[in-house]
N, C-alpha and C positions, 0 to 999 in steps of 0.2 A: 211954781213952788212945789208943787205934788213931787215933778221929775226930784227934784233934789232931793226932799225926803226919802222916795225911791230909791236914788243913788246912795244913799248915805246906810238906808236899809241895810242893799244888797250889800255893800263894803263891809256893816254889821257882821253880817250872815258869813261871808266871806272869813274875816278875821276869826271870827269863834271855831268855821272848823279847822284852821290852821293852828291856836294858840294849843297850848298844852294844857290839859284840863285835871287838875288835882281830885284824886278820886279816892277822899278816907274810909277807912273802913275797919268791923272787926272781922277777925278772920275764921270762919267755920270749922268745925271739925268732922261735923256730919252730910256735908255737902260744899259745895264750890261757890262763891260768890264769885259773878260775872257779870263784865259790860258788853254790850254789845257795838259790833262795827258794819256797817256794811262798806261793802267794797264794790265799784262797780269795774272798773279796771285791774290789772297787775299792780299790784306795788309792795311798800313794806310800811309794816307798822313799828314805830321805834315805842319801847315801852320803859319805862322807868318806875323802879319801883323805892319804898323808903320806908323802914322797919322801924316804929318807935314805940317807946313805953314800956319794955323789956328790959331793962336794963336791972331796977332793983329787984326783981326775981332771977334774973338768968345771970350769974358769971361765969366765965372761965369757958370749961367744955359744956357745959351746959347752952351759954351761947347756942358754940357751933351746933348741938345735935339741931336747937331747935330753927338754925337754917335749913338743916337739911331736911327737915320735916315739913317744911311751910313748900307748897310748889307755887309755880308759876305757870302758866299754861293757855294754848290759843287750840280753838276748838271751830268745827268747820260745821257748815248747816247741817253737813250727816251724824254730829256728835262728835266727829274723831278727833283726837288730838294730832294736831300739825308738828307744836312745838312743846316742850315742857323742859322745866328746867328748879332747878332748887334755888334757894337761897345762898346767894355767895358773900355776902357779908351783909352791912347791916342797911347799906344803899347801890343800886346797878342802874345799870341801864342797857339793853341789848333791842337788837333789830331782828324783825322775821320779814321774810319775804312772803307775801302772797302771791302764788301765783296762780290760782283762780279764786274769778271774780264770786263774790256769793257773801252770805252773811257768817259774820263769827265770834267768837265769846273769846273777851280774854278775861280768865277766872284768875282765881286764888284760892289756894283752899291747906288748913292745918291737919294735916297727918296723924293725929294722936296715937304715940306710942302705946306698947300695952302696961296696963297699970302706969300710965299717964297722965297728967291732969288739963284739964281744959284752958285754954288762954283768957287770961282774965278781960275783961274791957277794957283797962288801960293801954292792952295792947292794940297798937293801930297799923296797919298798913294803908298807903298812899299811895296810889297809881297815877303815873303821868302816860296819856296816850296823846301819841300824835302821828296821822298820817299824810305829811306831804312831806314826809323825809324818802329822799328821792334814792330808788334804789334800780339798777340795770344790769341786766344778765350780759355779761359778757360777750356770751355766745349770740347773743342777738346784737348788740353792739357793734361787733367787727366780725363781720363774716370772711369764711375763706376766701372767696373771689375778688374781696377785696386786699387779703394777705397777698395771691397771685399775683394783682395786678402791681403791688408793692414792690415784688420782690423781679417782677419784669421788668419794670423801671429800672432799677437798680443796676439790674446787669446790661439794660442799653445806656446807663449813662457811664458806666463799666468800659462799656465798648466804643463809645464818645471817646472819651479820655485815655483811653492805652496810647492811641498814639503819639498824642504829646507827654505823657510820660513816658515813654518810649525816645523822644526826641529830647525831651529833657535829661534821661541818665546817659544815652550821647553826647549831648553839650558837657553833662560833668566829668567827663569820663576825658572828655579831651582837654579839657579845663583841668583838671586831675593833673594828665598826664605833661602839661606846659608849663606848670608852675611846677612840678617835680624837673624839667629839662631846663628851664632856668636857675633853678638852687644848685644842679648837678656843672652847668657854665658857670655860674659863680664861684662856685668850690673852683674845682680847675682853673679860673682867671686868680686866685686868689694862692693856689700851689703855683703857679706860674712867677709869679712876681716874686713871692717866696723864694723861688728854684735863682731866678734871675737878680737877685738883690744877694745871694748868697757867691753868685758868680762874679758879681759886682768888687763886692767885697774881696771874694779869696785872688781876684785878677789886680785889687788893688795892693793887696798885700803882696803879692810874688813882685810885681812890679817896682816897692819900694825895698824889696831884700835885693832883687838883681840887680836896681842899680845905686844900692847905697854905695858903695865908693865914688861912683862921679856924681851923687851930692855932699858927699863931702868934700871933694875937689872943690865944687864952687859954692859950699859952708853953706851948704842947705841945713844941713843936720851933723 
Protein backbone atom coordinates (compact mmCIF):
# COMPACT_ATOMS: atom_id res chain seq x y z
CA UNK A 1 0.00 0.00 0.00
CA UNK A 2 3.10 2.42 0.95
CA UNK A 3 4.30 1.62 -3.09
CA UNK A 4 1.01 3.05 -4.30
CA UNK A 5 0.89 5.96 -2.25
CA UNK A 6 4.55 6.58 -3.42
CA UNK A 7 3.37 6.11 -6.93
CA UNK A 8 0.65 8.41 -6.83
CA UNK A 9 3.12 10.89 -4.99
CA UNK A 10 5.64 10.97 -7.56
CA UNK A 11 2.88 11.28 -10.63
CA UNK A 12 1.73 14.33 -7.98
CA UNK A 13 5.23 15.87 -8.10
CA UNK A 14 5.45 15.03 -11.77
CA UNK A 15 2.12 16.78 -12.86
CA UNK A 16 2.80 20.10 -10.86
CA UNK A 17 5.99 20.65 -12.71
CA UNK A 18 4.37 20.25 -16.05
CA UNK A 19 0.96 22.23 -15.42
CA UNK A 20 1.09 25.90 -16.02
CA UNK A 21 1.20 27.72 -12.83
CA UNK A 22 -0.77 31.16 -12.53
CA UNK A 23 1.36 33.69 -11.01
CA UNK A 24 -0.73 37.31 -9.83
CA UNK A 25 0.69 39.92 -8.99
CA UNK A 26 1.21 43.83 -8.61
CA UNK A 27 3.62 45.17 -10.66
CA UNK A 28 6.69 47.46 -9.24
CA UNK A 29 8.04 50.39 -10.17
CA UNK A 30 11.04 50.59 -7.98
CA UNK A 31 12.24 47.20 -8.68
CA UNK A 32 11.49 43.66 -10.55
CA UNK A 33 9.38 41.18 -9.21
CA UNK A 34 10.58 37.70 -10.05
CA UNK A 35 10.11 33.78 -10.12
CA UNK A 36 12.51 31.67 -10.01
CA UNK A 37 13.44 28.50 -12.31
CA UNK A 38 16.07 26.30 -12.35
CA UNK A 39 17.11 24.50 -15.22
CA UNK A 40 19.17 21.53 -15.08
CA UNK A 41 19.44 20.77 -18.84
CA UNK A 42 18.91 22.91 -22.27
CA UNK A 43 15.41 23.85 -23.00
CA UNK A 44 12.95 26.56 -23.17
CA UNK A 45 10.68 28.20 -21.04
CA UNK A 46 7.35 29.26 -22.61
CA UNK A 47 5.90 32.31 -20.59
CA UNK A 48 2.50 33.83 -20.78
CA UNK A 49 1.64 36.68 -19.55
CA UNK A 50 -2.15 38.59 -18.75
CA UNK A 51 -2.58 42.37 -18.01
CA UNK A 52 -5.69 43.14 -16.01
CA UNK A 53 -7.47 45.97 -14.15
CA UNK A 54 -6.29 48.80 -16.30
CA UNK A 55 -8.78 49.23 -18.19
CA UNK A 56 -10.98 52.14 -16.24
CA UNK A 57 -7.82 54.32 -15.90
CA UNK A 58 -5.92 53.70 -19.28
CA UNK A 59 -7.86 54.35 -22.69
CA UNK A 60 -6.75 54.84 -26.06
CA UNK A 61 -2.82 55.70 -26.25
CA UNK A 62 -2.60 55.79 -22.93
CA UNK A 63 -3.08 51.97 -23.15
CA UNK A 64 -0.35 51.56 -25.49
CA UNK A 65 2.38 53.69 -23.65
CA UNK A 66 1.70 51.83 -20.52
CA UNK A 67 2.70 48.42 -22.55
CA UNK A 68 5.43 49.77 -23.49
CA UNK A 69 6.47 50.62 -20.02
CA UNK A 70 5.58 47.39 -18.16
CA UNK A 71 8.80 44.92 -19.41
CA UNK A 72 9.09 41.31 -19.34
CA UNK A 73 12.27 39.86 -18.80
CA UNK A 74 14.54 36.43 -17.89
CA UNK A 75 17.66 36.87 -16.03
CA UNK A 76 20.54 34.41 -15.53
CA UNK A 77 22.49 33.52 -12.04
CA UNK A 78 25.08 36.21 -13.15
CA UNK A 79 22.15 38.93 -13.15
CA UNK A 80 22.13 39.33 -17.02
CA UNK A 81 19.26 39.65 -18.91
CA UNK A 82 18.95 36.76 -21.67
CA UNK A 83 15.69 38.09 -22.85
CA UNK A 84 13.49 41.22 -22.39
CA UNK A 85 10.59 42.31 -24.16
CA UNK A 86 7.66 44.84 -23.65
CA UNK A 87 4.17 44.55 -23.57
CA UNK A 88 2.48 43.81 -26.81
CA UNK A 89 -1.01 43.94 -26.06
CA UNK A 90 -3.05 43.16 -23.16
CA UNK A 91 -2.38 39.20 -23.20
CA UNK A 92 0.94 37.07 -25.09
CA UNK A 93 2.62 34.32 -24.89
CA UNK A 94 6.30 33.74 -26.24
CA UNK A 95 9.20 31.17 -25.67
CA UNK A 96 13.01 31.71 -24.65
CA UNK A 97 15.35 29.08 -25.06
CA UNK A 98 17.88 28.29 -22.42
CA UNK A 99 20.71 27.16 -23.37
CA UNK A 100 22.63 26.88 -20.30
CA UNK A 101 21.85 25.01 -17.59
CA UNK A 102 21.72 27.30 -14.26
CA UNK A 103 19.16 29.25 -12.25
CA UNK A 104 16.94 32.17 -13.56
CA UNK A 105 14.46 34.90 -12.69
CA UNK A 106 11.75 35.62 -14.91
CA UNK A 107 10.70 39.34 -13.63
CA UNK A 108 8.25 41.97 -14.37
CA UNK A 109 8.75 45.07 -13.56
CA UNK A 110 6.78 48.93 -14.33
CA UNK A 111 8.94 51.56 -16.05
CA UNK A 112 7.44 54.81 -14.43
CA UNK A 113 7.59 57.50 -16.81
CA UNK A 114 8.72 61.00 -15.67
CA UNK A 115 6.06 62.85 -13.77
CA UNK A 116 4.26 59.60 -14.00
CA UNK A 117 2.03 58.06 -11.58
CA UNK A 118 2.29 54.64 -9.78
CA UNK A 119 0.06 51.58 -10.90
CA UNK A 120 -2.63 51.34 -8.71
CA UNK A 121 -3.51 47.80 -7.11
CA UNK A 122 -6.17 47.08 -9.09
CA UNK A 123 -3.73 46.55 -11.63
CA UNK A 124 -2.62 42.79 -11.81
CA UNK A 125 -0.33 40.94 -13.97
CA UNK A 126 -0.50 36.92 -14.29
CA UNK A 127 2.30 34.93 -15.27
CA UNK A 128 1.81 31.42 -16.75
CA UNK A 129 5.24 29.43 -16.70
CA UNK A 130 5.89 26.20 -18.01
CA UNK A 131 8.94 24.32 -18.76
CA UNK A 132 8.41 21.07 -20.75
CA UNK A 133 7.56 22.94 -23.78
CA UNK A 134 9.99 21.17 -26.02
CA UNK A 135 12.38 23.22 -27.85
CA UNK A 136 15.64 21.92 -30.47
CA UNK A 137 18.35 23.64 -32.07
CA UNK A 138 18.37 22.78 -35.33
CA UNK A 139 21.81 22.60 -35.66
CA UNK A 140 21.98 19.94 -33.24
CA UNK A 141 19.10 18.19 -34.88
CA UNK A 142 20.46 17.54 -38.26
CA UNK A 143 23.94 17.63 -38.76
CA UNK A 144 25.86 18.08 -41.85
CA UNK A 145 27.08 14.57 -42.31
CA UNK A 146 23.91 13.53 -42.10
CA UNK A 147 22.76 16.24 -44.96
CA UNK A 148 26.01 14.33 -46.93
CA UNK A 149 24.99 11.10 -46.45
CA UNK A 150 21.35 12.42 -47.90
CA UNK A 151 22.24 13.88 -50.66
CA UNK A 152 24.84 10.71 -51.55
CA UNK A 153 21.97 8.53 -51.63
CA UNK A 154 20.19 10.51 -53.90
CA UNK A 155 22.55 10.63 -56.50
CA UNK A 156 23.28 6.75 -56.35
CA UNK A 157 19.66 6.08 -56.60
CA UNK A 158 20.22 8.85 -59.51
CA UNK A 159 22.49 6.54 -61.05
CA UNK A 160 20.23 3.38 -60.33
CA UNK A 161 17.60 4.61 -62.44
CA UNK A 162 19.23 6.52 -65.53
CA UNK A 163 19.15 3.62 -67.25
CA UNK A 164 15.90 2.74 -67.36
CA UNK A 165 14.87 6.08 -68.00
CA UNK A 166 17.09 6.07 -70.56
CA UNK A 167 15.43 2.79 -71.82
CA UNK A 168 12.26 4.15 -71.21
CA UNK A 169 12.52 7.46 -73.52
CA UNK A 170 13.83 4.81 -76.26
CA UNK A 171 10.73 2.71 -76.01
CA UNK A 172 8.71 6.23 -76.48
CA UNK A 173 10.63 7.62 -78.97
CA UNK A 174 9.95 4.44 -81.11
CA UNK A 175 6.39 4.19 -79.80
CA UNK A 176 6.36 8.01 -80.99
CA UNK A 177 7.65 7.32 -84.06
CA UNK A 178 4.97 3.99 -85.22
CA UNK A 179 2.01 5.54 -84.43
CA UNK A 180 3.12 8.65 -86.39
CA UNK A 181 4.12 5.89 -89.58
CA UNK A 182 0.84 4.27 -89.07
CA UNK A 183 -1.56 7.69 -89.21
CA UNK A 184 1.06 8.65 -92.22
CA UNK A 185 -0.19 4.66 -94.11
CA UNK A 186 -3.39 5.59 -93.22
CA UNK A 187 -3.67 8.97 -94.82
CA UNK A 188 -2.02 7.42 -98.03
CA UNK A 189 -4.43 4.23 -97.88
CA UNK A 190 -7.18 6.55 -97.62
CA UNK A 191 -5.77 9.21 -100.91
CA UNK A 192 -5.40 5.99 -102.60
CA UNK A 193 -8.99 4.97 -102.72
CA UNK A 194 -9.97 8.49 -103.13
CA UNK A 195 -7.47 8.70 -106.28
CA UNK A 196 -9.00 5.04 -107.40
CA UNK A 197 -12.86 5.66 -106.79
CA UNK A 198 -12.29 8.84 -108.75
CA UNK A 199 -10.72 6.70 -111.67
CA UNK A 200 -13.55 4.53 -111.17
CA UNK A 201 -15.86 6.84 -111.73
CA UNK A 202 -14.35 9.14 -114.61
CA UNK A 203 -13.56 5.34 -116.47
CA UNK A 204 -17.41 4.90 -115.90
CA UNK A 205 -18.34 7.92 -117.45
CA UNK A 206 -16.15 7.99 -120.62
CA UNK A 207 -17.40 4.52 -121.03
CA UNK A 208 -21.17 5.33 -121.09
CA UNK A 209 -20.49 8.64 -123.64
CA UNK A 210 -18.35 6.24 -126.15
CA UNK A 211 -20.64 3.81 -126.26
CA UNK A 212 -23.98 5.67 -126.08
CA UNK A 213 -25.00 4.93 -129.56
CA UNK A 214 -24.86 1.06 -129.40
CA UNK A 215 -27.08 1.56 -126.24
CA UNK A 216 -29.34 2.96 -127.90
CA UNK A 217 -29.32 0.51 -130.63
CA UNK A 218 -30.27 -2.07 -128.15
CA UNK A 219 -32.69 0.74 -126.07
CA UNK A 220 -30.53 0.73 -123.11
CA UNK A 221 -31.06 4.50 -122.82
Amino acid sequence: MSKIYLTHFLILISLFNITESYLKFNIPSDRAKCFSQEFYITGTILIKYVLSGFEKEYKGNDQKNLFKNIKVFVKNEKNKIVYETDLKSRKEKFAVGIKDPGHYDICARYYKPKNGKELSNNILMALKLRTDYGYKDIKEGLKREDVDKFWTRIRNIKKEIRPSIEAAKIELTEEDNTAKSIFSSVSIYYKLCCIQLAIVVVLTVFILVSYKDYFKEISII
